[in-house]
N, C-alpha and C positions, 0 to 999 in steps of 0.2 A: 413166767420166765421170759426173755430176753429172746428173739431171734436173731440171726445174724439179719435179716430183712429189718425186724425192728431197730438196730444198729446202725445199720447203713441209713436207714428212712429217718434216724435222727443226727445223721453226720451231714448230707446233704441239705435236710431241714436248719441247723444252724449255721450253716452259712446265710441262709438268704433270714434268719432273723439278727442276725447282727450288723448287714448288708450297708442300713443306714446308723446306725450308732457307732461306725470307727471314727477313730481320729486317728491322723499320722503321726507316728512316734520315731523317737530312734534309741535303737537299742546299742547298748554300751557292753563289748565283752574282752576278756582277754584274752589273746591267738598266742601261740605259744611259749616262751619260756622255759623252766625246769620247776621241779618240784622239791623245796628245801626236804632233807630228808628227816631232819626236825621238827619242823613248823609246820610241814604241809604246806607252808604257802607259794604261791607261784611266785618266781623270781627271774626279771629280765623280758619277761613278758610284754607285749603292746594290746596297747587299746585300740581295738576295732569300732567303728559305728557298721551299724544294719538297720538301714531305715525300712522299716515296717509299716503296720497298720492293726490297731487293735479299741478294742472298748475302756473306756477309760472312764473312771470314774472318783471327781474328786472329793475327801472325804474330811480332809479338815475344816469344812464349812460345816459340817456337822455340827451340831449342838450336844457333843458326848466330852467326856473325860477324856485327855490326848494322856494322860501320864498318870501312872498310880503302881501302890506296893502293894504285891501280892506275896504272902507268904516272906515280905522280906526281901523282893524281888523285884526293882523296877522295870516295870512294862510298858510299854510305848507302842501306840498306834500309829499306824502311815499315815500319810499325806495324800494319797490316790494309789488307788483299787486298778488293776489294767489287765488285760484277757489278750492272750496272741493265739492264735490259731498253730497248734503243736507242731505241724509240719514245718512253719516259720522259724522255728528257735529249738528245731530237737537235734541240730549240730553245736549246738551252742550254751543248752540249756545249764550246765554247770559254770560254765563261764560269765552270765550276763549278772554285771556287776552292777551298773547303772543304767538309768531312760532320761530321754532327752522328750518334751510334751511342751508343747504350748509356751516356748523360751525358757521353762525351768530343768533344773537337773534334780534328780531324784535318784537317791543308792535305791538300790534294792535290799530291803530288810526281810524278804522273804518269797518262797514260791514254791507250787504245787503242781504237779500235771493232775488232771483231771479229766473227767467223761465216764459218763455209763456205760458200759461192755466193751471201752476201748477209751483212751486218752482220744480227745480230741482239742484240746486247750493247755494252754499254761496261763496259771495265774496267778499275780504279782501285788506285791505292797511292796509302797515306793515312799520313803521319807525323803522331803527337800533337803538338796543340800544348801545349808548357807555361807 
């Protein structure tokens, strides 16, 4: 089982292994607006940037299947894999729409908070937009 020492000893511990594998990014989110009482979607809203720093990892150089039917269903893989440290994006975290890496733009097509005994990460798949 899990101490809170064991917790903390691997919250401190991952920063300094991610320390040299960031790259600067900027995160894309939207700051207020209203919420259609319909659609759910936000309306009227602005797009903020928050430039960051997080692990990044690019995945369409892969040698996998980017697109396939499942059950009837097409499925689609990202374009890069990205890790932000929780504290960074947990005012934000339902809003971040898009990341800005390395001159490209990439929606966000998905994301997770993560960590053992405690979030300590969000992380991100990122399709290019073209």
């Amino acid at each position: 089982m899990l101490s809170k020492e064991d917790i903390e000893f691997m919250r401190k511990t991952r920063a300094e292994v991610v320390a040299n594998r960031q790259s600067s990014i900027t995160l894309i989110y939207e700051d207020g607006g209203e919420v259609d009482p319909i659609t759910d979607e936000v309306i009227g809203g602005d797009e903020k940037p928050k430039p960051t720093v997080g692990v990044v990892t690019e995945i369409s150089s892969q040698v996998k299947i980017d697109r396939y039917l499942e059950n009837g269903i097409e499925v689609e893989k990202g374009d890069i894999w990205f890790s932000v440290a929780i504290g960074e994006v947990a005012d934000i975290y339902e809003n971040i729409k898009s990341v800005e890496y390395d001159g490209k733009s990439y929606e966000v097509i998905s994301k997770d908070k993560k960590g053992i005994g405690e979030r300590n990460r969000a992380e991100f798949v990122g399709r290019l937009i073209t």
